[in-house]
Structure formats: structure tokens, C-alpha cells
C-alpha positions in Angstrom: 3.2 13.5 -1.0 6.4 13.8 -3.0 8.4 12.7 -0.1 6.2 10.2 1.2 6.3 8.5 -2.4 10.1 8.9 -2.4 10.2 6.7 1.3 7.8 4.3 0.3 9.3 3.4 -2.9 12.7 3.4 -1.2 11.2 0.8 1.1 9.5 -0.9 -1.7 12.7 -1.3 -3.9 14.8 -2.5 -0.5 12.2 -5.5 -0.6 11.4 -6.6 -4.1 14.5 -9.0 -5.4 15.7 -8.2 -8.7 14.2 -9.7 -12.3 10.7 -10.2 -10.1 7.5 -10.0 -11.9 5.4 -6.8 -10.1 2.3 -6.1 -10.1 1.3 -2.5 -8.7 -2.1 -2.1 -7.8 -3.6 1.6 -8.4 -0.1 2.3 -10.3 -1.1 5.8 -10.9 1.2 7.2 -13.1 3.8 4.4 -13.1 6.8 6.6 -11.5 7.2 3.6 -9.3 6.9 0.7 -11.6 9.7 2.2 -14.0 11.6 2.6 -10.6 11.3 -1.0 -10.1 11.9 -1.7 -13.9 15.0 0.7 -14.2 16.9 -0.1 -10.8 15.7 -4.0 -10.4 14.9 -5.1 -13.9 11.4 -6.2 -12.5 8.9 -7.3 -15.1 6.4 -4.5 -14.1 2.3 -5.0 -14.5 0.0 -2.2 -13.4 -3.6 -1.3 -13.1 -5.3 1.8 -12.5 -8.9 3.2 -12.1 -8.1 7.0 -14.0 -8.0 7.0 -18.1 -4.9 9.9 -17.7 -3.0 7.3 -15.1 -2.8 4.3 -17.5 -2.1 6.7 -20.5 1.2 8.3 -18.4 2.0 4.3 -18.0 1.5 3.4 -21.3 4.0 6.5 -22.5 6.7 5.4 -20.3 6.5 2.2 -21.7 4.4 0.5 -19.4 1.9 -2.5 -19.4 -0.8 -1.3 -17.4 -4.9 -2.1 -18.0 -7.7 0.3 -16.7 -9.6 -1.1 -14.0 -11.1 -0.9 -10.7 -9.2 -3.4 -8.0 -12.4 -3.3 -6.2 -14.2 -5.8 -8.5 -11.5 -8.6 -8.0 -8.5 -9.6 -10.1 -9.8 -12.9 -11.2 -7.5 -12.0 -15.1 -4.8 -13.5 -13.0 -4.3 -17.2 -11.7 -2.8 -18.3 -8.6 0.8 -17.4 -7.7 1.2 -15.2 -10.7 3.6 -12.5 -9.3 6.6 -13.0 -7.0 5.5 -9.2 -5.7 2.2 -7.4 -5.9 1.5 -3.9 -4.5 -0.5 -1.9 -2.7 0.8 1.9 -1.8 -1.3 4.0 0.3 -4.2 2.7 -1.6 -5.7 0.4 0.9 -7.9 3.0 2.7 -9.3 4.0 -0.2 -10.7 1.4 -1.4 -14.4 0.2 -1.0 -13.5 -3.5 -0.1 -10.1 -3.5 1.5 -10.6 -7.5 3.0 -11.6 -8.6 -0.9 -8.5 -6.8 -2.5 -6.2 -8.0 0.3 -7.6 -11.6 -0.4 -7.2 -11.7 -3.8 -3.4 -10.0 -3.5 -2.6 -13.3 -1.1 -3.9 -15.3 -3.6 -2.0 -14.2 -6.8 1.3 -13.1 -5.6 4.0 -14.4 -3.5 4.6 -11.3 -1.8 2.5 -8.6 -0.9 3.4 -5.3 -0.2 1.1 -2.8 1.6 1.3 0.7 3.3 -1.3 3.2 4.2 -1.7 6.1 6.7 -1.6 5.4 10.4 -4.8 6.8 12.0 -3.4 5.9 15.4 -1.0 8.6 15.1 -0.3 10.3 18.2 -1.1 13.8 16.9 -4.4 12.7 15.0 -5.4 11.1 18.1 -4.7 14.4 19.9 -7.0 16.7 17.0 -9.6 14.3 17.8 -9.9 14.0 21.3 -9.2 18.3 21.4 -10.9 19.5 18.7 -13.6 17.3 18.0 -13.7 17.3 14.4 -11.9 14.5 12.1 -8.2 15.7 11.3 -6.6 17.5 8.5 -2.9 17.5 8.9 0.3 16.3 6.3 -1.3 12.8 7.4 -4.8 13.3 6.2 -5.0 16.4 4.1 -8.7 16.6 3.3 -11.6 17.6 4.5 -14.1 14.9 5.7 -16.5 15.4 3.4 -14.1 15.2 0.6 -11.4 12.7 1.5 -11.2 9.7 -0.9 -9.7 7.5 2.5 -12.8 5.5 3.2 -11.7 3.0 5.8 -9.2 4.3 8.0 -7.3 2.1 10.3 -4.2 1.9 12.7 -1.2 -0.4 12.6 -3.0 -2.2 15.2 -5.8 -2.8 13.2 -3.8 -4.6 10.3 -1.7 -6.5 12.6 -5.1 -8.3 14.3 -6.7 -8.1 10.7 -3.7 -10.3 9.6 -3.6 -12.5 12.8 -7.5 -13.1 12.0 -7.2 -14.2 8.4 -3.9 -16.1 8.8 -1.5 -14.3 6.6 2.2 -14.0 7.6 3.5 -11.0 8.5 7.4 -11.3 6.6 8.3 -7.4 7.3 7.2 -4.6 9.1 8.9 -1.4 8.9 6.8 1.7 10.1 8.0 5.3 9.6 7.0 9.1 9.6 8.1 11.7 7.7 8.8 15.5 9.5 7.8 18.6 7.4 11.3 19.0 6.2 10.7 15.6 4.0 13.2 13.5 6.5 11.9 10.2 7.6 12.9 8.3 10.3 11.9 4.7 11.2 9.9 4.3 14.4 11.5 1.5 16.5 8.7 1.2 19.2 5.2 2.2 19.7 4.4 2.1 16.5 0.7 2.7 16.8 1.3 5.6 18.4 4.2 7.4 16.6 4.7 5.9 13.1 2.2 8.1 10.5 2.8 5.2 8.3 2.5 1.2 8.2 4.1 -1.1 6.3 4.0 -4.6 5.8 5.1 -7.4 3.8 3.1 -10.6 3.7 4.1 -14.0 2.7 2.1 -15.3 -0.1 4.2 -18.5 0.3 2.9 -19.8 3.8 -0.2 -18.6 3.7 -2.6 -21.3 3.6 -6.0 -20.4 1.6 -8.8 -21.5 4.0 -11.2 -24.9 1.9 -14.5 -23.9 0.9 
């Protein structure tokens, strides 16, 4: 995981302009929002569901509040954050449509990543083996995984298409057993293990109700 983290972040600091206010959503143990603070001068906000995660946050000098994103982030008004995050947490949450809804509606920019289940080689232990995967991608057993709703790249782009949000970035990648990464160009359902995608906050338009 430590050089996934290190390629996400990388991809994460690439994008968020300096002196931004950041949210990170399920901050862990804040590695990523000091990142952002010490290379960017961000003003960082986190939250995060484990008593021990916000405690590492708070000693590093963080502000970060325990709670659960599941339940809605209605503390924060409209617009709130130029940048708010959400790093391979997506699939592990209970109401990933909610969460991704409420991130378009406080921030400005929304970052997300997650593992790609269309991966050519989890497709493969499927199809061979007939039993759910366990690989680098995916490195627990079904019946103790915390990933809860899987999905593809594929799936987030027509998720996105569906509810109207803009699509600013995309930059897919995978990550060998060495800890090298390499951007996949083309086919990216098939041979990136990992999406990424920034959304625009700013043009979306919130559907009236």
C-alpha cells in the first residue's frame, strides 16, 4: 500500500493548486494532508471514522473531527473547499452515490481514486478460478474485505455521465510489484488497477427539487 499511497498522493499534489483549502475524506492518519500542507501550504481539514486516526492527525498538528462520511457532511455549506478528497475510500463505503453527492456539493473540486475491478488479471482469477480475487489489487479475503461496492472505471465514467458531474481529469495507473507505476494511456478498463478522477465542482449544476 505504501507505494500506492506514494502515487496517489503524487497525483493528488500535481492537481490541488497551492494555499487551497482541503478537505480529505477518511484522512487516516493525515500523512497526506501534512503532504498537502508542507509542499502546497493548503489549509488542510480531515475526517476520519477510527479514534487512533484522528488522534495521529491531531499530533501532527492537524484539524481533523471523528466521523463517519457515510451519514452526510451537512457541518459544511455549499462551496466550502476549493478541493475535497476521496483516496481509495470510495468502495468502502456504504453509500458511495450520497458521499459523492455531498463532495459535489461542498467543494469545487473533487478528487477520487479507487481500485479498478475491471482489471485485466482480476477478470482472468474470476473467469479461471471461480472464486473472488485476492491479488496486490484486492488483498483480502471475501469474507473479510472492507471494499463493499466494487466497480470499474467504466462504471464511474457512466455513473458520472448519469448524474451530470464533469469529468476535469482522468489519469489511470498501475503499479508493478517493484513499486514502479506507469500511466495507462488506453484501455483503461482493462489495464489500469487504479482510477482516478477529478470532478468539477464549478460546472456542475445541482439538479431543483
Amino acid at each position: 500500500m505504501a507505494h500506492l499511497d506514494q502515487i496517489a498522493y503524487d497525483l493528488i499534489l500535481d492537481e490541488v493548486t497551492p494555499n487551497s483549502k482541503v478537505l480529505d475524506l477518511g484522512c487516516g492518519d493525515g500523512i497526506l494532508l501534512q503532504r498537502l500542507q508542507d509542499l502546497k501550504g493548503v489549509v488542510p481539514y480531515g475526517v476520519e471514522i477510527s479514534e487512533d486516526g484522528v488522534c495521529q492527525c491531531v499530533e501532527k498538528g492537524l484539524y481533523c473531527y471523528q466521523g463517519d462520511i457515510d451519514e452526510g457532511l451537512a457541518d459544511y455549506k455549499d462551496n466550502s473547499f476549493d478541493y475535497v478528497i476521496l483516496n481509495q475510500t470510495l468502495q468502502i463505503t456504504k453509500r458511495p452515490s450520497y458521499v459523492l453527492n455531498e463532495m459535489m456539493r461542498i467543494s469545487k473540486n473533487a478528487i477520487v481514486s479507487f481500485p479498478n475491478f475491471g482489471y485485466f488479471q482480476t477478470r482472468l482469477q474470476l473467469l479461471l478460478k471461480g472464486i473472488m480475487p485476492k491479488n496486490m489489487l484486492l488483498p483480502y479475503e471475501w469474507y473479510e474485505t472492507p471494499n463493499i461496492h466494487l466497480l470499474t472505471i467504466r462504471d464511474f465514467q457512466i455513473f458520472c455521465e448519469i448524474h451530470g458531474y464533469p469529468v476535469k481529469r482522468e489519469d489511470h495507473f498501475s503499479v508493478t510489484s517493484s513499486g514502479t507505476s506507469r500511466r495507462i494511456r488506453a484501455l483503461h478498463n482493462c489495464f489500469a488497477q487504479y482510477g482516478f478522477f477529478v470532478l468539477d465542482g464549478e460546472r456542475y449544476t445541482r439538479p431543483v427539487t
